[in-house]
Kinemage of the C-alpha trace (Angstrom):
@kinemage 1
@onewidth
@group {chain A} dominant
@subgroup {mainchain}
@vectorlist {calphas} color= white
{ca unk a 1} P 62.384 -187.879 -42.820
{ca unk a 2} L 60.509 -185.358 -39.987
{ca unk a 3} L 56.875 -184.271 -41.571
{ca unk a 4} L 56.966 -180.358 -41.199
{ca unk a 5} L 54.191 -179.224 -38.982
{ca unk a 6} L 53.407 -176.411 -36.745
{ca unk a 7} L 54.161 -178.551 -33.292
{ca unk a 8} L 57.364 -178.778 -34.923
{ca unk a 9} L 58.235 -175.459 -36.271
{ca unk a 10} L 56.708 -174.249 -32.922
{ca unk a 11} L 59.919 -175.958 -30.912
{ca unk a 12} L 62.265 -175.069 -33.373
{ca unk a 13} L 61.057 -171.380 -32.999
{ca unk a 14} L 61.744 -172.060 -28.715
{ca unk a 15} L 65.134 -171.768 -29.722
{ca unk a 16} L 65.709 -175.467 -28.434
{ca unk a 17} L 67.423 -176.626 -31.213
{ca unk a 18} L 64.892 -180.229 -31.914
{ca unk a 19} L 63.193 -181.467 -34.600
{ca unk a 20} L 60.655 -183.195 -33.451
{ca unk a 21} L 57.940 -184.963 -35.809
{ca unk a 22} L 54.258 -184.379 -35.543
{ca unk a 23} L 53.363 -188.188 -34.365
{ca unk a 24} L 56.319 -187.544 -31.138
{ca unk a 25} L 55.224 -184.238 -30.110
{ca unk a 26} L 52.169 -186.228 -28.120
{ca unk a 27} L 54.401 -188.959 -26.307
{ca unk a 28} L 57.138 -186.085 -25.521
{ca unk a 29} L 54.936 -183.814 -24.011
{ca unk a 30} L 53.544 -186.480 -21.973
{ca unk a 31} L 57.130 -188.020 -20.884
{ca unk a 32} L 58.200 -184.083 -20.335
{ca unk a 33} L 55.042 -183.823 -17.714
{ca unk a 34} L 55.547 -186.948 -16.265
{ca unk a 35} L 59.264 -186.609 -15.497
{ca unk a 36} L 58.540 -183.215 -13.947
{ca unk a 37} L 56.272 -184.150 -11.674
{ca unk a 38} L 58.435 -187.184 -10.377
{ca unk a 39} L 61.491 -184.817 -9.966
{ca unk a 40} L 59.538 -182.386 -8.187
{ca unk a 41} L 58.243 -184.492 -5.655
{ca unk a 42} L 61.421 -186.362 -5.305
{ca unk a 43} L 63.437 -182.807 -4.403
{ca unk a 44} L 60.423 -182.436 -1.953
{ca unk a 45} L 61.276 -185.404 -0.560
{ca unk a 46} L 65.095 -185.358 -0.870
{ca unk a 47} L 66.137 -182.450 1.756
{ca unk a 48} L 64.312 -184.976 4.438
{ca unk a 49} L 66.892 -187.451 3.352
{ca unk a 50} L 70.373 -185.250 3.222
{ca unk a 51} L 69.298 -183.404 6.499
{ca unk a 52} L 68.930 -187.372 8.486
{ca unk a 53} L 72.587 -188.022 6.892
{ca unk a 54} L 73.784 -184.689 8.879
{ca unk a 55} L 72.080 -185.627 11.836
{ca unk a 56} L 73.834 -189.305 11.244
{ca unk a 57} L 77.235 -187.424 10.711
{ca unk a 58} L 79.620 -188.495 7.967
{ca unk a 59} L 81.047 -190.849 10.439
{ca unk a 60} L 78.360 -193.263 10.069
{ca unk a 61} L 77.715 -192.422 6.277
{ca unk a 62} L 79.334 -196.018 5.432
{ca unk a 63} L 76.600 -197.471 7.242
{ca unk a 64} L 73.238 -196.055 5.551
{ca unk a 65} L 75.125 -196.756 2.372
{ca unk a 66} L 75.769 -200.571 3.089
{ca unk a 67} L 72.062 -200.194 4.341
{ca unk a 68} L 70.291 -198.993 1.350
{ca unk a 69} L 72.816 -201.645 -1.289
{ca unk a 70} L 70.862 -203.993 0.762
{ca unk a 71} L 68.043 -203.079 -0.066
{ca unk a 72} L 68.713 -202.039 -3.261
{ca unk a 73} L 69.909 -206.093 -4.148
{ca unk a 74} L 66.520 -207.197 -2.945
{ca unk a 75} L 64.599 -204.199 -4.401
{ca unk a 76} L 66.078 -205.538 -7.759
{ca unk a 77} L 64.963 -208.978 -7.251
{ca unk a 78} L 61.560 -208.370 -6.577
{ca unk a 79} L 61.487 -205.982 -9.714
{ca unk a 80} L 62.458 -208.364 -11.885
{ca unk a 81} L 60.323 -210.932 -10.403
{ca unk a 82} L 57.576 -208.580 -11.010
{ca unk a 83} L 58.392 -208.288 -14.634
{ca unk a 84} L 58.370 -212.044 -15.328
{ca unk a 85} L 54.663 -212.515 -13.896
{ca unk a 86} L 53.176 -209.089 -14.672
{ca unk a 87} L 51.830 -207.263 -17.674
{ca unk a 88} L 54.180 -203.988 -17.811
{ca unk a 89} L 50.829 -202.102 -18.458
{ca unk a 90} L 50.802 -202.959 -14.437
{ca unk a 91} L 54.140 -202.977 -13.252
{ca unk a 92} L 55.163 -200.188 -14.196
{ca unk a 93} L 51.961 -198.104 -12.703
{ca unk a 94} L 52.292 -200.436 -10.299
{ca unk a 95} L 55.700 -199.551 -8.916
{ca unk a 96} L 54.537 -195.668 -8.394
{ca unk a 97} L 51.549 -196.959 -6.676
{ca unk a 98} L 53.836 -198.850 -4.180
{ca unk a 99} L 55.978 -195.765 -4.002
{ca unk a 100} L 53.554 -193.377 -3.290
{ca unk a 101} L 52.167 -195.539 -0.277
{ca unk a 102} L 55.021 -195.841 1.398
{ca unk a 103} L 54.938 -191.937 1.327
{ca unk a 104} L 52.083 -192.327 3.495
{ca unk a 105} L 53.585 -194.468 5.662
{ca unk a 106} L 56.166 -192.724 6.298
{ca unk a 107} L 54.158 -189.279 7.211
{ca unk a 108} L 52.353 -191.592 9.773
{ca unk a 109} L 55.465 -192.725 11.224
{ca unk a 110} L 57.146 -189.367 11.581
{ca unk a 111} L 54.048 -188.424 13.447
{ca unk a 112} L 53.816 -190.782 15.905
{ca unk a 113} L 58.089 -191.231 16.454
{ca unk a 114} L 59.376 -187.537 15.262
{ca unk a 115} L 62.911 -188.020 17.078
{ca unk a 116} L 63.233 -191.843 16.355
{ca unk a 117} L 67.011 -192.841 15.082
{ca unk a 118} L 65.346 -195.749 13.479
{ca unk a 119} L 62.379 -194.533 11.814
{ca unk a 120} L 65.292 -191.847 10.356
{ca unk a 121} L 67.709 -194.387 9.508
{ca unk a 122} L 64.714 -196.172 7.608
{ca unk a 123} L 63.929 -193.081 5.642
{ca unk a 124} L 67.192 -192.691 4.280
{ca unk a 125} L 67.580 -196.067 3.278
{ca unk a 126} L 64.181 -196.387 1.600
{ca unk a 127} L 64.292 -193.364 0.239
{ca unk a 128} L 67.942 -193.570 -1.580
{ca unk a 129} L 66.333 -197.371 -2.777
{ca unk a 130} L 63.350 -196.022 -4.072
{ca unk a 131} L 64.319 -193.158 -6.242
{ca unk a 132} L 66.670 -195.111 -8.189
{ca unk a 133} L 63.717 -197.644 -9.073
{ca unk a 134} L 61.577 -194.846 -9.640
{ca unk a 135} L 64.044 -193.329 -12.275
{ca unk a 136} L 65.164 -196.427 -13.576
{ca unk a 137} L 61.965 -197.712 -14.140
{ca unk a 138} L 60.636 -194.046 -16.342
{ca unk a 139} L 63.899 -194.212 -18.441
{ca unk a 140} L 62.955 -198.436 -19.179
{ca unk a 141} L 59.687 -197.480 -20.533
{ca unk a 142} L 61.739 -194.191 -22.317
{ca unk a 143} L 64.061 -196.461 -24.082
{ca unk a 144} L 60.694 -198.607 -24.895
{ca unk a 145} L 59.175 -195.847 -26.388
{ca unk a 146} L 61.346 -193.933 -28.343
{ca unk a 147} L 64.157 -195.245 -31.047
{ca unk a 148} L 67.802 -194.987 -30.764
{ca unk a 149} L 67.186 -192.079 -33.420
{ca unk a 150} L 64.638 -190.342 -31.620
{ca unk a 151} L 66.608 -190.565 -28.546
{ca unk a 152} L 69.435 -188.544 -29.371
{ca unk a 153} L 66.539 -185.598 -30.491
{ca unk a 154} L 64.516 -185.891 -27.225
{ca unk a 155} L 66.073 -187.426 -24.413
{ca unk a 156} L 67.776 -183.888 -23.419
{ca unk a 157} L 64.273 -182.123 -23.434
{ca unk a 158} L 62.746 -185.052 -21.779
{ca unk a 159} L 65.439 -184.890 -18.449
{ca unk a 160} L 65.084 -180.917 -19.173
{ca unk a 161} L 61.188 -181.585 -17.886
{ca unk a 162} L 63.207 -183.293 -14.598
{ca unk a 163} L 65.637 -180.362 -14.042
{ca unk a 164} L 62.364 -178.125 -13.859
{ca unk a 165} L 60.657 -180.254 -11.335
{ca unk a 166} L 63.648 -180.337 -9.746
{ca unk a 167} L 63.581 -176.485 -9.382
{ca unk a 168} L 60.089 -176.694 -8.594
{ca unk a 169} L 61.011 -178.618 -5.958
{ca unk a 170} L 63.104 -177.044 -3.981
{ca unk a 171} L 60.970 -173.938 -4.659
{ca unk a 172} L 57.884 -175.604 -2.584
{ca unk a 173} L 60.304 -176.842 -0.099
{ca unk a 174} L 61.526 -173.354 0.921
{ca unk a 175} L 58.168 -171.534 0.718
{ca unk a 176} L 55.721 -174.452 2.522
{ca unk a 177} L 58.138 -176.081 4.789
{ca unk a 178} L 57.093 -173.876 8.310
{ca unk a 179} L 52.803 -173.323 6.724
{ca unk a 180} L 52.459 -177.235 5.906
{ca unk a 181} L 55.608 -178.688 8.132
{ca unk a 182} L 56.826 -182.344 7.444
{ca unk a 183} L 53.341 -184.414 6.631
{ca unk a 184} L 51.659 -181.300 4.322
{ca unk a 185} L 55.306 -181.703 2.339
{ca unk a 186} L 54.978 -185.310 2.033
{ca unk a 187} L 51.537 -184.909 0.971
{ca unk a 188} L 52.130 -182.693 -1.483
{ca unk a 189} L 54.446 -185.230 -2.984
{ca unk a 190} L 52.166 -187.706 -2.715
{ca unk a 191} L 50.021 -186.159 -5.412
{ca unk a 192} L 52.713 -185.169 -7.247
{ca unk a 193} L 53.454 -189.250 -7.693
{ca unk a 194} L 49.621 -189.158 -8.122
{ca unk a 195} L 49.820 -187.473 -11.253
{ca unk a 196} L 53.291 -189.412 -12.665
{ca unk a 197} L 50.555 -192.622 -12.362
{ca unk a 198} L 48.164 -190.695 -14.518
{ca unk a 199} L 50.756 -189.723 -16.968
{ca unk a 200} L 52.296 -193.121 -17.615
{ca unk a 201} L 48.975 -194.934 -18.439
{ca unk a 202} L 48.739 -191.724 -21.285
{ca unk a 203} L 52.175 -192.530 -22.645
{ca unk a 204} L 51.869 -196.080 -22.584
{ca unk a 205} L 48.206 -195.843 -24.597
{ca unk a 206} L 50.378 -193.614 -26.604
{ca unk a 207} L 52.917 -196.370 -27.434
{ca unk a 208} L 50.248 -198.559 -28.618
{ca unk a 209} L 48.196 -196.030 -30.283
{ca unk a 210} L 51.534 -195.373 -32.430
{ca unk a 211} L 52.266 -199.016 -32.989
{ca unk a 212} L 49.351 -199.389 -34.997
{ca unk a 213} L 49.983 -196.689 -37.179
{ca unk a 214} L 53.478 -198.119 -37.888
{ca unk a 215} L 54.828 -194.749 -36.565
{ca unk a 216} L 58.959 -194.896 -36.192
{ca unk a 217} L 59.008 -196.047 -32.329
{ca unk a 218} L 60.008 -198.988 -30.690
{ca unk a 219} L 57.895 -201.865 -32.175
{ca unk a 220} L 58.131 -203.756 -28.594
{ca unk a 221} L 54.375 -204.629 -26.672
{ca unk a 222} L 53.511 -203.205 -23.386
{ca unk a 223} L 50.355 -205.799 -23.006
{ca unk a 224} L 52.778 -208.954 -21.844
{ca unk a 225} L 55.125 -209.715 -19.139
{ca unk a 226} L 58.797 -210.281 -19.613
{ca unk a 227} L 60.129 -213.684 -20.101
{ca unk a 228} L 62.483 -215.475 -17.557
{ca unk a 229} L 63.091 -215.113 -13.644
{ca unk a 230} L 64.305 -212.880 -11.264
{ca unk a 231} L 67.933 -213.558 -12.102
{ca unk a 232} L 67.636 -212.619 -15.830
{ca unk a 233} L 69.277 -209.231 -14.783
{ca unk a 234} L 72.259 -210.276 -13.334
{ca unk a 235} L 72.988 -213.203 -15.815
{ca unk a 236} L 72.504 -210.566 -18.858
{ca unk a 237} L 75.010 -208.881 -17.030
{ca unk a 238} L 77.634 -211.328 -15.990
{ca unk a 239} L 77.214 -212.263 -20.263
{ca unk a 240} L 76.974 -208.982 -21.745
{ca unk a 241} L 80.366 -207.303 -22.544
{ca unk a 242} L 78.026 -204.094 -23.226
{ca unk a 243} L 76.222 -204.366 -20.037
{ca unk a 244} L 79.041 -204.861 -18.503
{ca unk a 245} L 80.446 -201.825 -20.044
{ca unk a 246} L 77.388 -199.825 -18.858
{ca unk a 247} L 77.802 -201.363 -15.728
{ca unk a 248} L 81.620 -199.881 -15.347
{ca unk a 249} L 80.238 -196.819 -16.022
{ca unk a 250} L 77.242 -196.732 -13.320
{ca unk a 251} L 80.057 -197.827 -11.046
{ca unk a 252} L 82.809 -195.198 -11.549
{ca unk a 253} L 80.535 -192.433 -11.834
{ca unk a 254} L 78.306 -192.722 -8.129
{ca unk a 255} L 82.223 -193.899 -7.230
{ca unk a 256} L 83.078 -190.212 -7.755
{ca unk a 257} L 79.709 -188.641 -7.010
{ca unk a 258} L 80.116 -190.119 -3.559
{ca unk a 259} L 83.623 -189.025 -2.769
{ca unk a 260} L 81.673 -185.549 -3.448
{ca unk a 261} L 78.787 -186.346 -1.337
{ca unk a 262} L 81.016 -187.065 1.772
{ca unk a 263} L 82.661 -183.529 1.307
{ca unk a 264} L 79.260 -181.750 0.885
{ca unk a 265} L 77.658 -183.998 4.062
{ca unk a 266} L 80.814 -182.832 6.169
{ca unk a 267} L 80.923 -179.010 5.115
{ca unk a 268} L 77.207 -178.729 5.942
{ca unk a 269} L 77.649 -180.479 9.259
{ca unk a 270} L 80.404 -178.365 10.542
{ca unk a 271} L 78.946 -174.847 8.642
{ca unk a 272} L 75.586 -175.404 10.222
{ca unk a 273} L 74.388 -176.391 14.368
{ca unk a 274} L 70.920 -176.096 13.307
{ca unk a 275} L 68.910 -178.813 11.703
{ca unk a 276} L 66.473 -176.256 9.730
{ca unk a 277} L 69.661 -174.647 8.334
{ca unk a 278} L 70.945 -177.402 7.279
{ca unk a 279} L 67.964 -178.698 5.157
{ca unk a 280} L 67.380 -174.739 3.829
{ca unk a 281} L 71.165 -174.698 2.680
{ca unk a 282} L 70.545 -178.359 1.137
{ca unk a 283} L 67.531 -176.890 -0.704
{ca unk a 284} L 69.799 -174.008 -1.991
{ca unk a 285} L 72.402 -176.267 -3.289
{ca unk a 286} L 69.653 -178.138 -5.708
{ca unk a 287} L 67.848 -175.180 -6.489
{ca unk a 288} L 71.484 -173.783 -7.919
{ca unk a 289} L 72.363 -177.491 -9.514
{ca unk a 290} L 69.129 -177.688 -11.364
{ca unk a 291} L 68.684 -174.180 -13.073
{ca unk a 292} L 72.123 -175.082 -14.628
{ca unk a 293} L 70.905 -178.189 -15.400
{ca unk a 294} L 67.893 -177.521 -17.329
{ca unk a 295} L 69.548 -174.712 -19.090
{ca unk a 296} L 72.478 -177.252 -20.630
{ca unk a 297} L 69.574 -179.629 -21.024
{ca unk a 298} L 67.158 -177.058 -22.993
{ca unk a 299} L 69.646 -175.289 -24.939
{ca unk a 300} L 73.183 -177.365 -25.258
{ca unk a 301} L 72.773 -181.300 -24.915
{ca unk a 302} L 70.779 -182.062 -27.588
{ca unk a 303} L 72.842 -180.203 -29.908
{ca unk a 304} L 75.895 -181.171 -28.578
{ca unk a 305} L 75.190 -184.968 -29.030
{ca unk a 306} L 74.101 -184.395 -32.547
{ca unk a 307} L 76.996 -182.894 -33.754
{ca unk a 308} L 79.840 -184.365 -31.945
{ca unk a 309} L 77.809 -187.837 -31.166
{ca unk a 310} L 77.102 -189.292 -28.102
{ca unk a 311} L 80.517 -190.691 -27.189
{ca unk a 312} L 81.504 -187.411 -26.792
{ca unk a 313} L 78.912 -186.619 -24.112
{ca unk a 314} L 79.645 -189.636 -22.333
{ca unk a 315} L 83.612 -188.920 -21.899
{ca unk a 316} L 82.841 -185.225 -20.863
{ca unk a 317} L 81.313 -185.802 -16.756
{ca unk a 318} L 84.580 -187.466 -15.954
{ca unk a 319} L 86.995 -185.003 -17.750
{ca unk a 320} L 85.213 -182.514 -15.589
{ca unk a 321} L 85.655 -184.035 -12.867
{ca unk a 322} L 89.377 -185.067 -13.556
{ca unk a 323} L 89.768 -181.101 -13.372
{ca unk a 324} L 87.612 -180.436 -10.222
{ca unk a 325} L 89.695 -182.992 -8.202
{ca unk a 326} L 92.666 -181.696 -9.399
{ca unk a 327} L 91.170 -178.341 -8.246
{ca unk a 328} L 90.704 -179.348 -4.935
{ca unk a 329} L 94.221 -180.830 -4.634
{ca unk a 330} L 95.862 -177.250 -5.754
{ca unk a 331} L 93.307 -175.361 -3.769
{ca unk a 332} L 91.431 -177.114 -0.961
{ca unk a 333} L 89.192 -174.645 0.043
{ca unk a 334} L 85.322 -174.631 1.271
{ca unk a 335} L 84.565 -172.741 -1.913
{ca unk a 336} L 86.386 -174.969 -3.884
{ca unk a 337} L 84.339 -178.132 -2.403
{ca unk a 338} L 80.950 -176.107 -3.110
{ca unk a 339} L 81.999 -175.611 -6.568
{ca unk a 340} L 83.183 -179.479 -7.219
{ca unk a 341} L 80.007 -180.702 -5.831
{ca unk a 342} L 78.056 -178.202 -8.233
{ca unk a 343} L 79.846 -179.561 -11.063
{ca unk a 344} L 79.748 -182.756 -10.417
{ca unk a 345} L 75.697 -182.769 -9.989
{ca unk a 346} L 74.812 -180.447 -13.188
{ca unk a 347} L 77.624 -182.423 -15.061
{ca unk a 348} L 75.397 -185.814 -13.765
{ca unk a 349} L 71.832 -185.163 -14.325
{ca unk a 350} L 72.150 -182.522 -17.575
{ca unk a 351} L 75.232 -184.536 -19.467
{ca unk a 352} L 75.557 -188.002 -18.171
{ca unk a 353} L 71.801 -189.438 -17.338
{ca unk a 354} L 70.427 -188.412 -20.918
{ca unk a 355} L 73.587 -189.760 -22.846
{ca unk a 356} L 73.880 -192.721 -20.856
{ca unk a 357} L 70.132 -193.638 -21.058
{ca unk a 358} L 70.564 -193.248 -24.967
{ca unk a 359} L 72.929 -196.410 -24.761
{ca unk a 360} L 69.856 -198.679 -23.854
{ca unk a 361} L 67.779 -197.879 -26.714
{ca unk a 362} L 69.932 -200.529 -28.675
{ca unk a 363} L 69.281 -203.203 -26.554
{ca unk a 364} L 66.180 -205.769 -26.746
{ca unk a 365} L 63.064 -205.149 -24.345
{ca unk a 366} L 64.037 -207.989 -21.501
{ca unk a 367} L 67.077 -205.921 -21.247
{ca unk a 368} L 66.046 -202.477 -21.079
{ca unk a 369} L 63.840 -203.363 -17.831
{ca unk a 370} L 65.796 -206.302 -16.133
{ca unk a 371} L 69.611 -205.765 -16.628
{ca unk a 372} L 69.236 -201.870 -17.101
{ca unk a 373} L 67.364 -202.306 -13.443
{ca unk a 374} L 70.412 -203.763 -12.185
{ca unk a 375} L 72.860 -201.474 -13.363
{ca unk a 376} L 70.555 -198.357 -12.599
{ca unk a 377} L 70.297 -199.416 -8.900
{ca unk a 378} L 72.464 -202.344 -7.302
{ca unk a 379} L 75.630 -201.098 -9.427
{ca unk a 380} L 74.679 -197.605 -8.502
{ca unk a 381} L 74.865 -198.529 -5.157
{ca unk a 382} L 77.699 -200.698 -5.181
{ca unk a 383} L 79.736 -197.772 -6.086
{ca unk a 384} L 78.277 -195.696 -3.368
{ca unk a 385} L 79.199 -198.461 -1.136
{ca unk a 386} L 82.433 -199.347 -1.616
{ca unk a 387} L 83.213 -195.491 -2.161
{ca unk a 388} L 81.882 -194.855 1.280
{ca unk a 389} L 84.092 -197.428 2.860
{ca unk a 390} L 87.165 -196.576 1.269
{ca unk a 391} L 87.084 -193.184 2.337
{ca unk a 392} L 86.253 -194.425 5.950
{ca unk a 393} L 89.483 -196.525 5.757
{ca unk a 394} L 91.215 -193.001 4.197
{ca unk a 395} L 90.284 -191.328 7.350
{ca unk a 396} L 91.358 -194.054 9.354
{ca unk a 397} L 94.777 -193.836 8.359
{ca unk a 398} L 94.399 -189.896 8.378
{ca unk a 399} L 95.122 -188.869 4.592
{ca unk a 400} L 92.311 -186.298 4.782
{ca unk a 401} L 90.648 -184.688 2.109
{ca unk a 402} L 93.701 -184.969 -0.034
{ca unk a 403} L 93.511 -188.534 -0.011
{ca unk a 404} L 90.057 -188.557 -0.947
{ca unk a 405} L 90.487 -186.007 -4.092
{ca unk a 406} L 93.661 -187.730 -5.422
{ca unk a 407} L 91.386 -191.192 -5.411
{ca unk a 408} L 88.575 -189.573 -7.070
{ca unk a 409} L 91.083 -187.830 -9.956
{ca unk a 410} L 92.535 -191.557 -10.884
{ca unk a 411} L 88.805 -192.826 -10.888
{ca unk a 412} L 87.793 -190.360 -12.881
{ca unk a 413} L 90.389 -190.991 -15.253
{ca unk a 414} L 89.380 -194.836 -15.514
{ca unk a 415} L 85.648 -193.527 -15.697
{ca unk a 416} L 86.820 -191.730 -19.459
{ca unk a 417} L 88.099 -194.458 -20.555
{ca unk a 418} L 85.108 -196.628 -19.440
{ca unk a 419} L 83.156 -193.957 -20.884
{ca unk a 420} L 84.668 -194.367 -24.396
{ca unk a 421} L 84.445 -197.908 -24.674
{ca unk a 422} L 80.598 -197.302 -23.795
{ca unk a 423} L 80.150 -195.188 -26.717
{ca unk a 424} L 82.372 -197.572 -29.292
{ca unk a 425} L 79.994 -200.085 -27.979
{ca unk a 426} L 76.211 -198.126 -28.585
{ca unk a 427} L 77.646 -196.938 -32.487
{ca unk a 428} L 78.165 -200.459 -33.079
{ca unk a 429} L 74.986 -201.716 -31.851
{ca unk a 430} L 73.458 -198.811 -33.398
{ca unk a 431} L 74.328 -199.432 -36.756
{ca unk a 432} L 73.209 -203.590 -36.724
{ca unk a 433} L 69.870 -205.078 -36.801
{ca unk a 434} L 68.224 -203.939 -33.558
{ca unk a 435} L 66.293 -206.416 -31.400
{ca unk a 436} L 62.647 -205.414 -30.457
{ca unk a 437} L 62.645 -208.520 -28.132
């Protein structure tokens, strides 16, 4: 039962639709700052990324993809070897630190080699690595903090705070890119990051802070490291028929994403010569994605998982994209491209991130850093990868962007079902004895 209070009638009054109790209006604000901040400097850093895959050329796509799975299979590694030797009161901080370091490395390297292939090539791979540790490893600590119960309340205004950072970000891409150039950007996200470090030692005081006053969060500890080795995550996985579930989903969805990032990377590449153009029209397309975003997030999810539960938000990203492929088929036009690609991203980060992360809040603590890591990065980019190389072989044997759309509407269609078995699988969980680990 929520404890009426002001902070909570105050919410309520936003029009937001939550109920939020007086001991969780703290740790959401908190979460809420932090994941702005983190999205804001990652859509500073992001148009950097997409405009060295247009200079690439979808051509050689296939080959920063195979690339960054990679690194992403010995990014995981090290994560989880982290986790078995290290307090999480330091690994996760600690993670951001390393981030935000290799910012500066990188601003020092664009200085001194501003046309080097390599030193591109290396962005893009450590940058598509990196943010998918960097999100992976604030939703772990989410799914720490807050109960499956709480979950379904918050999680939507929690990635609402990311969908505003990600408008923010574009925002200070546009207006500082030709005052500050390349290193004031990365700078600027550099202290953005700074500030995500700040935040996450508050929330994870908080945690503790509300574990002695028996509050109704996760009762797991923060002040240990994980049990186990650097394998734990993939034999949870090969064991787990609910990771493994959650796995099939990660897998089918960047499957389809993908498909849609090879149409946006070509349309840009052929619709602008100029590198600056490209990077400003990249910057349009997220500002455009994210406003939707945070709207769905702010005024729709949350509701919309309440009522109708959150199987039902997991099944509708791939129905909608079942009907923008079959769009494309009927009407393959550039507008029809810029629309699927819209879709698909608002349908990603405002239905599927929240309601997918929700699914981990039944599962013990090893779990929700180690496996979860596994499936939020090295599945991710396993479907990015072998995604990429199909539709390299596609265009090899010259079935064009038809070819491509009809794959993408029979994935999609597996992706539902996947996405149904996911949600069987969290009400059941749900509803035993959960682990704290």
């Amino acid at each position: 039962m929520l404890r009426g209070s002001s902070n909570a009638l105050s919410i309520r009054l936003l029009g937001l639709g939550a109920e939020v109790a007086s001991e969780e209006v703290a740790p959401l604000a908190l979460s809420f700052l932090a994941y702005f901040l983190l999205f804001a400097s990652y859509y500073v850093l992001r148009p950097v990324r997409d405009t060295v895959a247009t200079v690439f050329g979808v051509a050689q796509l296939q080959l920063l993809f195979t690339g960054t799975f990679v690194g992403s299979l010995i990014g995981s590694g090290l994560y989880t070897w982290c986790a078995s030797r290290l307090r999480l009161t330091r690994l996760l901080p600690g993670v951001y630190w390393f981030w935000l370091l290799n910012v500066v490395l990188f601003l020092l390297l664009f200085r001194a080699l501003p046309d080097n292939r390599w030193v591109s090539g290396s962005y893009y791979v450590w940058f598509s690595v990196t943010n998918l540790f960097m999100t992976s490893v604030f939703w772990s600590l989410m799914v720490d903090l807050f109960s499956a119960a709480q979950a379904t309340r918050l999680f939507a205004l929690i990635a609402a705070g990311g969908e505003l950072g990600a408008i923010a970000g574009p925002i200070v891409t546009r207006s500082l890119a030709q005052r500050l150039g390349l290193d004031g950007l990365l700078l600027v996200a550099a202290a953005g990051l700074l500030g995500v470090i700040v935040l996450l030692h508050a929330l994870m005081r908080a945690k503790q802070r509300l574990a002695l006053r028996g509050a109704p969060m996760q009762p797991s500890r923060l002040d240990r490291p994980l049990s186990g080795n650097p394998l734990d995550g993939f034999r949870e996985l090969l064991r787990s028929p609910y990771a493994m579930t959650q796995a099939g989903f990660m897998v089918l969805m960047t499957w389809v994403n993908t498909v849609a990032y090879f149409f946006q990377t070509d349309l840009i590449g052929r619709a602008f010569a100029d590198i600056g153009a490209r990077t400003v029209a990249l910057a349009d397309i997220d500002l455009a994605v994210n406003i939707s975003s945070a709207v769905i997030l702010l005024f729709g999810l949350g509701r919309f998982m309440r009522r109708f539960g959150v199987t039902a938000a997991l099944i509708l990203n791939p129905l909608l994209m079942v009907a923008g492929f079959v769009a494309v088929l009927l009407t393959p036009t550039v507008f029809t491209i810029q629309a699927i690609q819209v879709v698909r991203r608002v349908a990603q980060y405002a239905i599927a991130r929240p309601s997918r992360e929700v699914c981990f809040t039944v599962v013990d603590q090893a779990s929700r850093y180690k496996s979860k890591n596994v499936i939020d990065t090295v599945m991710y980019r396993f479907g990015d990868l072998s995604s990429a190389w199909m539709q390299t072989g596609l265009r090899a044997l010259g079935t064009g962007l038809g070819g491509s759309a009809g794959a993408g509407m029979a994935v999609s269609v597996l992706w539902a079902a996947v996405a149904v078995g996911l949600g069987t699988g969290y009400e059941k969980l749900r509803r035993a004895p959960q682990r704290a680990g």
